[in-house]
C-alpha positions in Angstrom: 0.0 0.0 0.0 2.5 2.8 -1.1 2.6 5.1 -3.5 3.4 4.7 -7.4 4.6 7.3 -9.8 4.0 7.7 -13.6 5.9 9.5 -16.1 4.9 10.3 -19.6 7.6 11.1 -21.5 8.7 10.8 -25.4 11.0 8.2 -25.6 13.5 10.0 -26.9 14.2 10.9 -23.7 13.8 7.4 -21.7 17.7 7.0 -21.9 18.7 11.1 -20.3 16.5 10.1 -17.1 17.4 6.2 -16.6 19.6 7.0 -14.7 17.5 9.0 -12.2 16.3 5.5 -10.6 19.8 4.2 -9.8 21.6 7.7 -8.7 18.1 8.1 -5.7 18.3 4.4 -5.0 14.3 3.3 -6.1 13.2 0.9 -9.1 11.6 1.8 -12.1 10.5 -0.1 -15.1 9.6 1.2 -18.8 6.3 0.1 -18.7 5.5 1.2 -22.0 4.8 3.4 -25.3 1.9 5.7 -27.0 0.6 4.6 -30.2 -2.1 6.5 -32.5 -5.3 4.6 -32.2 -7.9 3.8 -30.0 -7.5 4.7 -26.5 -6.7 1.9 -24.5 -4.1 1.2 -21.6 -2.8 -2.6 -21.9 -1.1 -4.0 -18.8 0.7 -7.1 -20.5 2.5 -8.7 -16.9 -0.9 -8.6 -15.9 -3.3 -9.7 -18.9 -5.5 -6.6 -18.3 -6.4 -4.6 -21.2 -8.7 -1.3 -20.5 -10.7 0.2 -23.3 -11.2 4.0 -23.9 -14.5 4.5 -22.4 -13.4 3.4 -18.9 -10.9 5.6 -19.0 -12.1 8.6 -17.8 -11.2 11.1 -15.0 -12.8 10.3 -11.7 
């Protein structure tokens, strides 16, 4: 029961903040990418796939 973080970034830049993790001591993982498309969030580790309309802000 902690908190998680999220960053959006290009991916360009994924490689200038890797390091970020490792110098402050706390995991990260590159959980993914942004495609054109439908919106939808896929969560492979876990098999869950969310489609657009349940996406909303709450």
């Amino acid at each position: 029961m902690g908190a998680g973080f999220a960053l959006f970034i290009p991916d360009a830049d994924v490689e200038k903040l890797w390091d970020i993790p490792t110098v402050y001591d706390f995991g990260a993982v590159h959980a993914g990418h942004v495609e054109e498309g439908n919106k939808r969030v896929i969560i492979k580790p876990k098999g869950l796939e969310y489609l657009g309309e349940t996406l909303g802000v709450r």
